[in-house]
C-alpha atoms as one frame of an Amber mdcrd trajectory, in Angstrom:
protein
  11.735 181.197 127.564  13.052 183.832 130.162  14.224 186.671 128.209  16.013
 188.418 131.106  17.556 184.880 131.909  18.664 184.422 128.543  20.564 187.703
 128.383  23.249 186.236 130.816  26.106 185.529 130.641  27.966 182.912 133.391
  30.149 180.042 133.312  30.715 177.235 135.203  32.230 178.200 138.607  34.040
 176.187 141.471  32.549 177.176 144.346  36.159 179.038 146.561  36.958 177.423
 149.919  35.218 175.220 151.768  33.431 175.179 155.810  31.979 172.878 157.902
  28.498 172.508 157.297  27.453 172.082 161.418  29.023 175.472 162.139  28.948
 177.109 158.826  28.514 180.392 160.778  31.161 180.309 163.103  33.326 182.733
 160.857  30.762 185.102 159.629  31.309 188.346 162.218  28.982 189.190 164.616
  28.250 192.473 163.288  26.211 190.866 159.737  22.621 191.141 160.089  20.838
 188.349 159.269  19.480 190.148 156.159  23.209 190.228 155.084  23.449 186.178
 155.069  22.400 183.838 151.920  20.162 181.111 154.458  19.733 177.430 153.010
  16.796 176.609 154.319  13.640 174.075 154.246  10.049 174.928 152.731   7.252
 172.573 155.373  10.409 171.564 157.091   8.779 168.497 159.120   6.734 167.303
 156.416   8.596 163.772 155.701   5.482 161.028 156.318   2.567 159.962 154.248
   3.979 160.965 151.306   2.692 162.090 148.042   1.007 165.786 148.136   2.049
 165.321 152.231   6.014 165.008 152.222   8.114 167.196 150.964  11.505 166.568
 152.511  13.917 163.649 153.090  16.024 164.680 155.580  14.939 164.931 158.958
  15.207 168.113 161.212  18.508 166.981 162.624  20.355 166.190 159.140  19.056
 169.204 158.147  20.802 171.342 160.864  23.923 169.001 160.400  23.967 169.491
 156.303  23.961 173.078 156.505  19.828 174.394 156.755  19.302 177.114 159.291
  15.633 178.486 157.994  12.744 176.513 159.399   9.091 176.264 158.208   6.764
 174.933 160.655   2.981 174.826 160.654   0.833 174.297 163.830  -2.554 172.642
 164.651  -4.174 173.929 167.285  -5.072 171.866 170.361  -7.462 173.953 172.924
  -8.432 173.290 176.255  -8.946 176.913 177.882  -6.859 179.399 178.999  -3.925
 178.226 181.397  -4.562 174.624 180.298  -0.873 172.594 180.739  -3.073 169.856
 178.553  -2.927 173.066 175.825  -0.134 171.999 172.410   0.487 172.731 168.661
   0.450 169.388 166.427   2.854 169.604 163.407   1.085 169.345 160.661   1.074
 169.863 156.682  -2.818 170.061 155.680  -4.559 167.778 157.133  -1.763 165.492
 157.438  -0.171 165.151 161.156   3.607 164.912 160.720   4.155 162.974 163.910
   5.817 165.689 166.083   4.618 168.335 168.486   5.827 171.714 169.110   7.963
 170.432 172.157   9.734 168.085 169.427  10.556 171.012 167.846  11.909 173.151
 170.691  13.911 170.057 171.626  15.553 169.337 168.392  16.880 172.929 167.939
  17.598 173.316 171.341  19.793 170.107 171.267  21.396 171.319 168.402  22.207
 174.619 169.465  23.609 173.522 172.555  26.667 171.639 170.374  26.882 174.473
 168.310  26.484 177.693 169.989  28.044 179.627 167.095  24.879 178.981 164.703
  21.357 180.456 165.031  18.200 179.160 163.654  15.608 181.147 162.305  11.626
 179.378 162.192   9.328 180.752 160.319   6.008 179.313 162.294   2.263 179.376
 160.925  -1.385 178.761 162.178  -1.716 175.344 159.380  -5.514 174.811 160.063
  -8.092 176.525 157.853 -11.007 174.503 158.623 -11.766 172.777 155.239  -9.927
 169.550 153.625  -7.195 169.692 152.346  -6.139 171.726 155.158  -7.015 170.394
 158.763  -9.652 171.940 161.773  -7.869 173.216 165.271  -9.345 170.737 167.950
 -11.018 173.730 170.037 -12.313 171.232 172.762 -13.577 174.464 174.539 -14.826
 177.287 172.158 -11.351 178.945 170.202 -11.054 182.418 170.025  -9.095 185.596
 168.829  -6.272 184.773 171.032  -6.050 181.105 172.116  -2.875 180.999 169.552
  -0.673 183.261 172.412  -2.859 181.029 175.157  -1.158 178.216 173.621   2.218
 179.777 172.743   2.353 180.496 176.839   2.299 177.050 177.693   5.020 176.544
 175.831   7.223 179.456 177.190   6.276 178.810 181.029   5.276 175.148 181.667
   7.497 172.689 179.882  10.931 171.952 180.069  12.399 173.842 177.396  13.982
 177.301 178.746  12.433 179.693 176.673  14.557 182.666 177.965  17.807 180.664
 177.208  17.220 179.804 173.404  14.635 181.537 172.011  16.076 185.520 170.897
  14.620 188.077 172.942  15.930 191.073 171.134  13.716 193.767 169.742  11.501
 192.136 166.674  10.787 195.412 164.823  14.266 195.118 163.392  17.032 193.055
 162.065  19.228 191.386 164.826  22.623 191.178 163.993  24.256 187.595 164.260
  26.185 188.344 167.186  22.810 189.036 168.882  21.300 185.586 167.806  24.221
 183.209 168.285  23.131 179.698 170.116  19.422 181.161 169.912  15.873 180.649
 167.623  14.940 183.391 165.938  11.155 183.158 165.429   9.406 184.600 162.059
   6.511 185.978 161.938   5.554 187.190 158.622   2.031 185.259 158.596   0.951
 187.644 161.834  -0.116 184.692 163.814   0.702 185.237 167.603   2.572 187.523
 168.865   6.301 186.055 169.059   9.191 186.636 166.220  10.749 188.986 164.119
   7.494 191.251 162.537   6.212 190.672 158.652   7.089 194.229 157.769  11.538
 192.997 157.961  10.892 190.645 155.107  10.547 190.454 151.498   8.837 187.269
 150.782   8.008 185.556 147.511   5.809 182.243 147.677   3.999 182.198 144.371
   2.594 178.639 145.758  -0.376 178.788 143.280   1.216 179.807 140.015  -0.968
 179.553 136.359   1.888 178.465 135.238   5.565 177.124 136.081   7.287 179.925
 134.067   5.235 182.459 136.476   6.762 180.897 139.268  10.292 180.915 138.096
   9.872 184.762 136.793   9.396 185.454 140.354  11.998 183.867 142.036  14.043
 185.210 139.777  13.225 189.088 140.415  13.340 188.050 144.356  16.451 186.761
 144.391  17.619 189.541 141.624  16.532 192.516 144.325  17.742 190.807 147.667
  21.053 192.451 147.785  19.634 195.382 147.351  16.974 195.339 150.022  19.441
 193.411 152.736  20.387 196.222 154.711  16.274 196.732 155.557  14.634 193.332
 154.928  15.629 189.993 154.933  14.930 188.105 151.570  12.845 185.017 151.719
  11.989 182.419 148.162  10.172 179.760 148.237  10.927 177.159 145.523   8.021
 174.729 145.886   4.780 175.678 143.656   1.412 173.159 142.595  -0.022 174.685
 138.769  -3.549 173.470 138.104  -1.544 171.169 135.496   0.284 169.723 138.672
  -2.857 167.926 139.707  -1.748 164.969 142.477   1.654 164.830 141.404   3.810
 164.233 144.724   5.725 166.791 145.547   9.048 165.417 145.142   8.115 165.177
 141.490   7.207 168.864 141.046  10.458 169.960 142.526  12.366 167.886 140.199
  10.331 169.923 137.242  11.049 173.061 138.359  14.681 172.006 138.573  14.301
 170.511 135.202  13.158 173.577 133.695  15.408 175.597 135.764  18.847 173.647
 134.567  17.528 173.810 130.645  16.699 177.863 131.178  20.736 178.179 132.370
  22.133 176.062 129.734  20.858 178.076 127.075  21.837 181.166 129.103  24.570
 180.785 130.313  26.789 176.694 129.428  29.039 176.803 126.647  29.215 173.388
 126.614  27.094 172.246 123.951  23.329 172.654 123.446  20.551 171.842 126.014
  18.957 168.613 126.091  15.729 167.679 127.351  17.195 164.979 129.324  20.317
 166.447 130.142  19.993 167.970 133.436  20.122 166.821 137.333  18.284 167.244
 140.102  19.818 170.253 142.048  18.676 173.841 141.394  22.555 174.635 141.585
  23.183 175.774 138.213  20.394 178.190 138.678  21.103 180.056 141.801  24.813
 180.049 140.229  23.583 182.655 138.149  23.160 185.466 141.053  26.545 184.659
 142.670  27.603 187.977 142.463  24.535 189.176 143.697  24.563 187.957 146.827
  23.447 187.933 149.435  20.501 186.035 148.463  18.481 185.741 151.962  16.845
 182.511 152.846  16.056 179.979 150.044  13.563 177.495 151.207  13.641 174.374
 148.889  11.822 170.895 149.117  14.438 168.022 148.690  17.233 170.341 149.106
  20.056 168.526 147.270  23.403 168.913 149.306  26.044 170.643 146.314  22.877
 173.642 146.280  23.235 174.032 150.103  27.030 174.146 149.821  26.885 177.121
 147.407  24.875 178.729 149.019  26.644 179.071 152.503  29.613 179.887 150.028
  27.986 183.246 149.130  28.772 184.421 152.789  31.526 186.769 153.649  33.913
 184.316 156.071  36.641 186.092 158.449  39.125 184.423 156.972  40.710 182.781
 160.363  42.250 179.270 159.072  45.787 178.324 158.630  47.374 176.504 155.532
  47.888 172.675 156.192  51.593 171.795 155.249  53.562 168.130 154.879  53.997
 166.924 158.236  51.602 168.642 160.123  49.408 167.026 162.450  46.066 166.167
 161.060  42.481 165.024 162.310  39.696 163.448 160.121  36.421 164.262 161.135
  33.532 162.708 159.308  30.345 164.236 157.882  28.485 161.056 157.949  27.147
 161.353 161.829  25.623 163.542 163.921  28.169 162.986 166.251  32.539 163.590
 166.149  33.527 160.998 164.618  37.066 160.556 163.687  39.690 158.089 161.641
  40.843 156.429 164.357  44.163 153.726 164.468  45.844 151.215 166.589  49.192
 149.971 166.136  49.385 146.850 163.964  45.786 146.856 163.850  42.208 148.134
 162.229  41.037 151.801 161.368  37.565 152.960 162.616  35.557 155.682 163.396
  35.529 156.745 167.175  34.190 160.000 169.271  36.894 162.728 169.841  40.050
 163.475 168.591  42.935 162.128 171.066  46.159 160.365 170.167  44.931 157.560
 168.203  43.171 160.065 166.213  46.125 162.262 164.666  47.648 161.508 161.857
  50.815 163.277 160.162  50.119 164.229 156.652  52.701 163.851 154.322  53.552
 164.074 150.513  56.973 163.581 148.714  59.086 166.614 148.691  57.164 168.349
 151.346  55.993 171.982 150.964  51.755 172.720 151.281  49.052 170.319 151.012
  47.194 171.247 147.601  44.368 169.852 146.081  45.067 166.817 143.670  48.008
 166.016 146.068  49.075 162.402 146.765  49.992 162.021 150.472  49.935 159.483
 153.304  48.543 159.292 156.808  51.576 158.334 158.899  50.005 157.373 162.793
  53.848 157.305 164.080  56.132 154.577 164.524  56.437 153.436 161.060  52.466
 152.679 161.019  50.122 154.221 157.900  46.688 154.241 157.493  46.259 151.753
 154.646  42.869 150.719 152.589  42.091 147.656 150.207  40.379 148.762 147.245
  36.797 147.934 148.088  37.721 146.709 151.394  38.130 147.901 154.776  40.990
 150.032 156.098  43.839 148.925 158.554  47.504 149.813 159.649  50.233 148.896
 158.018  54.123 150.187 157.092  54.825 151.502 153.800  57.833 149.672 152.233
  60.818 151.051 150.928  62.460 154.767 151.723  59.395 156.970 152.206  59.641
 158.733 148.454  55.902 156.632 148.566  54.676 155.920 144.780  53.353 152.521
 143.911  55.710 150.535 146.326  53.409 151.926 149.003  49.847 152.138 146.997
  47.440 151.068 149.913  48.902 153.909 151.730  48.329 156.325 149.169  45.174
 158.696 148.765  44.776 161.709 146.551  43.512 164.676 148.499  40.617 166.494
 146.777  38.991 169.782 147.677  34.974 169.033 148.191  35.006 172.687 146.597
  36.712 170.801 143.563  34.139 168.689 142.638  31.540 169.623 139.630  29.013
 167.950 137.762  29.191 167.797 133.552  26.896 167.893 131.126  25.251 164.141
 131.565  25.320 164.598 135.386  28.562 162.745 136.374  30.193 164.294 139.332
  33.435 165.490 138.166  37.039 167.283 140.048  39.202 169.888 138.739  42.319
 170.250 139.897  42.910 173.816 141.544  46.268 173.251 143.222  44.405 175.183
 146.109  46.535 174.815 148.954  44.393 173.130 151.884  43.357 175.333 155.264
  42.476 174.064 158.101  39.065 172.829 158.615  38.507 172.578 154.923  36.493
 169.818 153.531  38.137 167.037 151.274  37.603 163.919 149.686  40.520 160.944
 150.223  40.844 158.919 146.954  42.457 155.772 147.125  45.138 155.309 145.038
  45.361 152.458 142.254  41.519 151.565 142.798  38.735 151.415 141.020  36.499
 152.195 143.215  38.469 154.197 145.553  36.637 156.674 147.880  37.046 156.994
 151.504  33.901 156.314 153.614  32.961 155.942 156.648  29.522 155.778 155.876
  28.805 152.672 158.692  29.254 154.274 162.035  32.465 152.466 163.175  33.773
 151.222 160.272  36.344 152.754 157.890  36.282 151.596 154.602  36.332 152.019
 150.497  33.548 151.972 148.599  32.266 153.321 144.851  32.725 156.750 143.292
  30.140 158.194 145.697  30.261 161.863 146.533  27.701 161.670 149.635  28.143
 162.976 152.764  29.737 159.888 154.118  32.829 160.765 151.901  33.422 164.087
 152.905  35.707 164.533 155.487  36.739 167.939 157.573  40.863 167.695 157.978
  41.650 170.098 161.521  44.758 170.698 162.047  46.203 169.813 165.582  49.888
 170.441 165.921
């Protein structure tokens, strides 16, 4: 279908180390401009209510920060009262469709965010939504609107609410590319529509959002050549795809349908490319777009790629195309070990008490380090068995489909079978693949495990033997389930 597609060659890679996906930029040094960075990020990123042609994302604003998304589309509505007016605010909107936040929301949420994690920066890409006719929506000018009342609004914002504008929001030059140093713990505004007068100017950015294709292959065609030139224009302009579309054969589909045909079409165009695993299927595919952007991994980087219904494995490859100072220290038997879980928004650790239950708690203190061992010592690799010993005999043990507790492993610590509700295989989240029918999958690398890296704890001699702690304050096992909730960060605290 896509000749240039076709002519590649690429097989199925395992995406190399793994980072936390709250402070995926921590490593990256200062001196990368953001034009050198591959950016998951979220096309009408507050559009989640009154679905259909409306919503086009799941996740709210804060899971997206926490799973990884640091570029931000946002589109405003107008509210006017004259110049100077505190009663003056931008809606969020997506048509005609309010989204049930305001422009403070927005500020907040990032804000909050960046204050936990002043290593990241967030870049928004903000638009004037209204264009006076349905679909779209009308500004509410309750005094006559003119040429500027945009910045009249915009002003409110920077000098009469509570958010501190100077703190967060990059002041740097915006006729060129900041570096990240220069935008660590700040909002980058984007300004490539030319509405107001804030944000990094249209001319730094390479943009393709085909939103109105003829056809679906036009659409893919010209993500392709974006994403094909980025590297090449990163050291002047920063690279920005869009991956949502509506053909006049769309009609009313909702959204989240048309982003699973893309991906459809997407996954069968790479299969006959580039799998050498059998032949392509017209049913044979998942929803993901990571087989896809696979294809320009050693093009990267990529720039922002703004998807609806990002799916989570596509936003770990992509922060996986960044260049990482490579600061972390191999994790060996018998170090000490913390758990922290992706599930919350919070740090919440496997946490024991002697001769008693296994939660989740905030911090990492003394009931919250574990010593990680394995028979015959040596480096933690992936597809390891080990144990969790707490100290004094105590283990973190686990029924199979049950909740997890404390208990002492029998016998003379060579582990095995004697001690099998003590036992977990250790699995690199980097590890895990999907085959051809969709089934999430591991290889075993034998990767020995860093600190901070990102794992999955398989209970041995179960069924269904994942580690979860997918209820806030519970530890338990539940299904082969490869969410969020399952993937744990192990930090090293000796």
């Amino acid at each position: 279908m896509f000749p240039f597609v076709l002519a590649l060659f690429l097989s199925l890679v395992v995406v190399s180390g793994s980072t936390p996906t709250w402070n995926w930029m921590k490593h990256i040094p200062n001196s990368k401009k953001l034009s050198e960075l591959t950016i998951p990020g979220t096309h009408e990123s507050y559009a989640r209510y009154l679905g259909g042609l409306y919503a086009c994302q799941e996740w709210d604003v804060e899971k997206q920060l926490e799973n990884g998304i640091r570029f931000f589309d946002v589109r405003l509505k107008m509210n006017y009262y004259g110049k100077n007016n505190k009663d003056n605010y931008f809606a969020i909107h997506h048509g005609n469709g309010w989204q049930r936040k305001y422009f403070g929301d927005v500020l907040r949420d990032f804000k909050k965010f960046l204050e936990k994690n002043p290593s990241e920066t967030v870049l928004v890409r903000y638009k004037k939504e209204c264009l006076g006719s349905w679909p779209s929506c009308s500004d509410s000018c309750h005094v006559p609107c003119h040429s500027n009342t945009f910045n009249e609004i915009m002003d409110i914002y920077k000098k009469h609410t509570d958010f501190d504008w100077n703190e967060f929001v990059f002041s740097g030059s915006t006729s060129k590319i900041p570096t990240l140093g220069e935008t660590r713990r700040k909002i980058v505004f984007v300004n490539f529509d030319g509405h107001g007068d804030i944000g990094l100017k249209y001319y730094l950015f390479k943009v393709e959002d085909t939103f109105e294709p003829r056809n679906l292959g036009i659409k893919i065609n010209a993500i392709y050549r974006n994403l094909d030139n980025a590297r090449d224009l990163s050291k002047t302009k920063i690279s920005v795809t869009f991956f949502n579309y509506r053909t006049p054969a769309s009609g009313i589909q909702p959204n989240k349908n048309l982003a699973r045909l893309l991906n459809k079409v997407m996954y069968q165009d790479y299969r006959a490319c580039c799998y050498q695993d059998g032949h392509a299927d017209s049913g044979d595919y998942r929803f993901g777009f990571l087989d896809f952007v696979k294809i320009f991994k050693n093009k990267k980087p990529l720039g922002a790629l703004l998807f609806d219904y990002p799916p989570q494995p596509t936003i770990d490859f992509l922060i996986s195309l960044n260049d990482f100072e490579d600061r972390r220290k191999q994790i060996n038997s018998g170090d000490v070990v913390g758990l922290r879980n992706h599930c919350h928004s919070s740090d919440k650790y496997v946490s024991c008490f002697e001769d008693h239950w296994c939660d989740l708690e905030d911090g990492l203190r003394y009931n919250e380090r574990f010593h990680i061992r394995k028979s015959g010592g040596g480096p933690i690799k992936d597809g390891d068995e080990v144990v969790l010993d707490w100290g004094k005999g105590w283990y973190l043990s686990c029924y199979c489909n049950g909740r997890c507790d404390m208990t002492k492993c029998p016998g003379n610590h060579g582990y095995g079978s004697q001690c099998g509700s003590e036992m977990f295989r250790i699995k690199k989240a980097s590890s895990l693949y999907y085959n051809s029918r969709g089934s999430g999958k591991f290889r075993k690398t034998g990767d020995i495990l860093t600190d901070n890296d990102t794992v999955y704890l398989e209970r041995m001699y179960c069924a269904n033997p994942m580690l979860s702690g997918k209820d806030s304050g519970k530890l338990q096992i539940v299904d082969w389930y490869y969410g969020r909730c399952e993937r744990w960060n192990i930090q090293l605290r000796n």
